[in-house]
Backbone as numpy.savetxt, mean C-alpha at the origin, in Angstrom:
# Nx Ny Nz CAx CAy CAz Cx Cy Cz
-11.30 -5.70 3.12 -10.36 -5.08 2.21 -8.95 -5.10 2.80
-8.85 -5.07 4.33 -7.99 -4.76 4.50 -6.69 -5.99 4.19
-7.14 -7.40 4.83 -6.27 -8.21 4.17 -6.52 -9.02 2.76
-7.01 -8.38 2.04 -7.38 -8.78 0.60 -6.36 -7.66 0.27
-6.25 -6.52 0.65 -4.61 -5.54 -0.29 -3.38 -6.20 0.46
-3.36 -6.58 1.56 -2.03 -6.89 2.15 -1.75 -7.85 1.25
-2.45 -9.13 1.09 -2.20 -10.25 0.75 -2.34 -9.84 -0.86
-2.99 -9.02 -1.35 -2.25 -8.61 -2.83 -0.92 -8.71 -3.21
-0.32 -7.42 -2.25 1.00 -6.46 -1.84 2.12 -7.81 -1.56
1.77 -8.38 -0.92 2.65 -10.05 -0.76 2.24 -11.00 -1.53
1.74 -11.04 -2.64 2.04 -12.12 -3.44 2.48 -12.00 -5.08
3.06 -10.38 -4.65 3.57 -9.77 -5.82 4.75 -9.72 -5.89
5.66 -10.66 -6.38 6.91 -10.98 -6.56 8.25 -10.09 -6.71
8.02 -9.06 -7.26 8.87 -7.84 -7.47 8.64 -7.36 -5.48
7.71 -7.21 -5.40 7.81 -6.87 -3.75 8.35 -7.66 -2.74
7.50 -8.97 -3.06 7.58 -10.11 -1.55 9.08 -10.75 -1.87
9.91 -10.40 -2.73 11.41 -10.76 -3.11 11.94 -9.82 -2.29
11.25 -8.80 -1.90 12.38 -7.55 -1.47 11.72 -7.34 0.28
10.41 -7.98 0.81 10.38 -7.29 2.14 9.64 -8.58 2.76
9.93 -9.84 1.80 9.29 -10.72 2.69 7.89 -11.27 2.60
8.17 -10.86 4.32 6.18 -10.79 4.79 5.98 -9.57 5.47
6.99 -8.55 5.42 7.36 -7.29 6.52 6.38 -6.47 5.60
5.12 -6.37 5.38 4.00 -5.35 5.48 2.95 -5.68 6.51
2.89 -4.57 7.16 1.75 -4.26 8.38 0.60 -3.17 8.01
-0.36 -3.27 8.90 -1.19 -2.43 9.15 -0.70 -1.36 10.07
-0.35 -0.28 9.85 -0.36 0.81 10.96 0.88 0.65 12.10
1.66 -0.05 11.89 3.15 -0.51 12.51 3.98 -0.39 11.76
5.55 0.12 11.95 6.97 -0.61 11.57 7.33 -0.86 13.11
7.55 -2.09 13.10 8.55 -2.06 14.64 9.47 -2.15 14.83
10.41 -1.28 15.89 10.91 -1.14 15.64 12.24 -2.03 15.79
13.40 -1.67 15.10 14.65 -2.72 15.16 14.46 -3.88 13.74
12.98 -3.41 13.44 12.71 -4.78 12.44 13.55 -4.57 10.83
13.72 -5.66 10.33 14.97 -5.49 9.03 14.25 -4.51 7.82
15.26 -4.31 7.56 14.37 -3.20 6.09 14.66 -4.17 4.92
14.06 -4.04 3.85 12.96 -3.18 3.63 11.77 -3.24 4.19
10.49 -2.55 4.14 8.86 -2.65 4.81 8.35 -1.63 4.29
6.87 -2.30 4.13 5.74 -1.54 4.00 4.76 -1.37 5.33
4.43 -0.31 5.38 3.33 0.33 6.21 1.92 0.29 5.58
0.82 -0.10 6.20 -0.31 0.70 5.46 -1.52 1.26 6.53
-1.51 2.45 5.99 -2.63 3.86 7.16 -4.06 3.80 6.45
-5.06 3.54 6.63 -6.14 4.02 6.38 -6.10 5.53 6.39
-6.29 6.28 5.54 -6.41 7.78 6.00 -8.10 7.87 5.85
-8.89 7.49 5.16 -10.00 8.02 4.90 -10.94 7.19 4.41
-12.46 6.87 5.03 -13.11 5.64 4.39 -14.23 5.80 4.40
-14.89 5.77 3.08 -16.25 6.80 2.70 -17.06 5.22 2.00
-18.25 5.37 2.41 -18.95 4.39 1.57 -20.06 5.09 0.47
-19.92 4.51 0.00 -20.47 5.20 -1.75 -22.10 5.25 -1.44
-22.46 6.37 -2.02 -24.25 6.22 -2.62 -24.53 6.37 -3.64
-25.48 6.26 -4.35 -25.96 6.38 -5.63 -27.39 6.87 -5.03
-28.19 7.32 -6.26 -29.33 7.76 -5.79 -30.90 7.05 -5.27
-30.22 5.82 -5.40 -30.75 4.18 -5.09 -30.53 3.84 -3.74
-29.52 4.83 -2.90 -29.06 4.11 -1.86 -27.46 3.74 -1.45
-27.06 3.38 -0.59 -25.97 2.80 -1.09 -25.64 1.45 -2.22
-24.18 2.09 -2.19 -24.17 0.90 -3.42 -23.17 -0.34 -3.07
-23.17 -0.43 -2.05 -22.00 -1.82 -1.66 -20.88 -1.54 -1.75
-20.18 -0.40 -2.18 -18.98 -0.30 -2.24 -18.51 0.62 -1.35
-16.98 0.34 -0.91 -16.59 2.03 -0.40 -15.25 2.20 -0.72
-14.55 3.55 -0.70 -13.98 4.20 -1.33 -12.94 4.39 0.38
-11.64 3.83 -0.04 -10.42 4.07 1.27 -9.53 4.89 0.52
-8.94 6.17 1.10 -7.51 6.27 0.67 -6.74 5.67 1.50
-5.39 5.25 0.80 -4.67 4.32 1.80 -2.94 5.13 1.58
-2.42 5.40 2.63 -1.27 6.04 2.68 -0.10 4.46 2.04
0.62 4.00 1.47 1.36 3.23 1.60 2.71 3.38 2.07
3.42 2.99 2.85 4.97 3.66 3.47 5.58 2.40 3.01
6.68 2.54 1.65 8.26 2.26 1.53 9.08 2.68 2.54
9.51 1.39 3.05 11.09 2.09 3.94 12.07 1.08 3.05
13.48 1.49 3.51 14.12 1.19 3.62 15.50 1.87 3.88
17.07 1.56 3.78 17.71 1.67 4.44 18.44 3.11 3.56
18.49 2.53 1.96 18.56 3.83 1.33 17.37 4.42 0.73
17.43 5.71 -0.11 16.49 5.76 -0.62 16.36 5.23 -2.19
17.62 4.55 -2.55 16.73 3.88 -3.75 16.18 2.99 -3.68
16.55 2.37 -2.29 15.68 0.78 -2.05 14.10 1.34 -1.41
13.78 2.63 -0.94 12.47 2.73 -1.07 11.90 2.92 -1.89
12.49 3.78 -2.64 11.87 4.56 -4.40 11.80 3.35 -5.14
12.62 2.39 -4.91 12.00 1.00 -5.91 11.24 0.13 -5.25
10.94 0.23 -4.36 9.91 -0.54 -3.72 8.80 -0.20 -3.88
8.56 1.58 -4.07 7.37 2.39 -4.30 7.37 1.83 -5.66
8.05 2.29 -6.30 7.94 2.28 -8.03 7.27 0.94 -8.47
7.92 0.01 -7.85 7.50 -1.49 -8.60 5.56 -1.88 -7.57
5.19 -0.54 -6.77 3.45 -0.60 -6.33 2.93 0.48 -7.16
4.01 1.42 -7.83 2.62 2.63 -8.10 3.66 3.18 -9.08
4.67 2.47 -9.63 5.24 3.52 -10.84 4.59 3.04 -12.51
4.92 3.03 -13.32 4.05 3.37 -14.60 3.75 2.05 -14.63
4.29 0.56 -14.52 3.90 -0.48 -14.69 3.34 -1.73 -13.08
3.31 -0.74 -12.00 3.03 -0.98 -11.46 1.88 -1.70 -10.58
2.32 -2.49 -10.13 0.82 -3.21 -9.30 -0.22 -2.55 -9.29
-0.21 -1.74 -8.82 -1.26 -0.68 -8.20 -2.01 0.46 -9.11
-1.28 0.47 -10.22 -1.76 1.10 -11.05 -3.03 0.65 -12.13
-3.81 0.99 -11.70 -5.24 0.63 -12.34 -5.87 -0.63 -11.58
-5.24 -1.38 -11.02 -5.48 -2.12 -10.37 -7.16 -2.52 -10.72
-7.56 -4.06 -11.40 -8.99 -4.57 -11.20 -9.05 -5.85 -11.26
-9.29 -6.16 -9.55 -9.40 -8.00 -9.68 -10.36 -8.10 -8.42
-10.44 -9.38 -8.77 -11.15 -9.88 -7.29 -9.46 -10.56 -6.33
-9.57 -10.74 -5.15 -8.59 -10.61 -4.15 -9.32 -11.58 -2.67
-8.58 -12.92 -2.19 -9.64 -12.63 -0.80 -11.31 -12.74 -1.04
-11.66 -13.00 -1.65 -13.35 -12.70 -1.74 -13.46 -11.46 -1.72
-12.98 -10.42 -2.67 -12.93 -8.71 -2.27 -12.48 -8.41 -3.58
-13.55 -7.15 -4.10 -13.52 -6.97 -5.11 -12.63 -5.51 -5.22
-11.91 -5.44 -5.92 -10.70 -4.29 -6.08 -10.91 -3.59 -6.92
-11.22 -2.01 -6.77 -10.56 -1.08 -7.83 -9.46 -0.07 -7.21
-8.31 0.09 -7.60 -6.93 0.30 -7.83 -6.23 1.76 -8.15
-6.15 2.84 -7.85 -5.26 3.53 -8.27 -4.41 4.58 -7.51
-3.25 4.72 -8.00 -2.23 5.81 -7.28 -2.90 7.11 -7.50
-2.43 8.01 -6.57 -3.03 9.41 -6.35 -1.76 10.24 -6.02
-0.50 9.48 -5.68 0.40 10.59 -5.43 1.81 10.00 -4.51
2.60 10.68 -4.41 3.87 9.66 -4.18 4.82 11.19 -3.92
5.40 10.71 -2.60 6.45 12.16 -2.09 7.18 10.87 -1.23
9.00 11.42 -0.99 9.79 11.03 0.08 10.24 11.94 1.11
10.92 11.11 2.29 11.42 11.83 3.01 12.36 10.65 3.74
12.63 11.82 4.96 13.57 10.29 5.81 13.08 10.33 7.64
13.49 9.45 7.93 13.70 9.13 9.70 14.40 8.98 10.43
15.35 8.50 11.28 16.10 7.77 11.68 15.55 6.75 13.05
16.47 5.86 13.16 16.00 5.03 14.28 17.23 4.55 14.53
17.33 3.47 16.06 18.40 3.37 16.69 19.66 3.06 15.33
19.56 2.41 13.97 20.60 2.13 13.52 21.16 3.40 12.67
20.21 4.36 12.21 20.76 5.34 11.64 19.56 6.28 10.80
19.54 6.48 9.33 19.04 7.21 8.74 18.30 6.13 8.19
16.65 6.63 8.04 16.00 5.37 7.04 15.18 6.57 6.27
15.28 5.74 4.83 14.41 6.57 3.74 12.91 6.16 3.86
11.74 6.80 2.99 10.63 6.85 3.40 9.97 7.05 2.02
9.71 6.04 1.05 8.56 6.75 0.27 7.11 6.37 0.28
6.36 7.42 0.21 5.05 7.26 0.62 3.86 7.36 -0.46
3.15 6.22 -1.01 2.66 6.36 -1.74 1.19 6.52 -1.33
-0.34 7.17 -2.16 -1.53 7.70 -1.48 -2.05 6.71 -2.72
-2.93 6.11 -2.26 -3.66 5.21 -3.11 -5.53 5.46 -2.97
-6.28 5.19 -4.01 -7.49 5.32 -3.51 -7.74 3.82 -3.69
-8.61 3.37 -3.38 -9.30 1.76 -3.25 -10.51 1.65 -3.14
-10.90 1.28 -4.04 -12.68 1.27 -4.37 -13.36 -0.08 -3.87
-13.81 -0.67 -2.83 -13.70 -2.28 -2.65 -15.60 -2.59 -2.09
-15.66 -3.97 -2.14 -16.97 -4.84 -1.86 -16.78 -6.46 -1.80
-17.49 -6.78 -1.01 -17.26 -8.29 -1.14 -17.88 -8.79 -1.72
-17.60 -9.85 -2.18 -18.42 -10.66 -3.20 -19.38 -11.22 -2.93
């Protein structure tokens, strides 16, 4: 799953126009150009049914918008998880990896690092996934 969403997240044009190839797993490094995405595993449960398991499991995934202001994060979030967004409902196959898709919640804040102030929006995604 894990590079079946990255490689989603980058081949989605409204995004990979704005950060590249600058999404990681669990890194921003630092000095690196803005904009970027982050992505955290927070939580990773595999499903049962009363059969057993069922092949699938269930990640929440923190997503981190940076960038330099905050409207260039808030639109970076928006165009993964705002009303017409990637991420919203999300159902495909990906990678040999089967996807189900949705936002759970979205807050900002900020940081700074050696160049100054960087914005931060953070979107919580759940991800329902199995391989094919």
């Amino acid at each position: 799953m894990d590079e079946a969403l990255r490689d989603l997240i980058l081949t989605y044009s409204p995004v990979a126009d704005v950060v590249d190839r600058r999404v990681d797993w669990g890194v921003r490094p630092q000095g690196e150009r803005l904009t970027a995405i982050t992505l955290w595993r927070i939580r990773s449960i595999p499903q049962m049914n009363l059969a057993g398991a069922s092949r699938w499991t269930r990640d929440r995934i923190q997503i981190d918008c940076w960038g330099r202001t905050y409207k260039a994060a808030k639109d970076l979030a928006m165009s993964l998880a705002g009303e017409d967004g990637l991420l919203v409902g999300y159902r495909g196959e990906h990678l040999e990896t089967r996807l189900r898709i949705f936002a759970v919640g979205m807050r900002s804040d900020h940081d700074e690092d050696t160049v100054g102030i960087i914005h931060r929006t953070s979107i919580d995604v759940m991800v329902w996934h199995t391989s094919l």
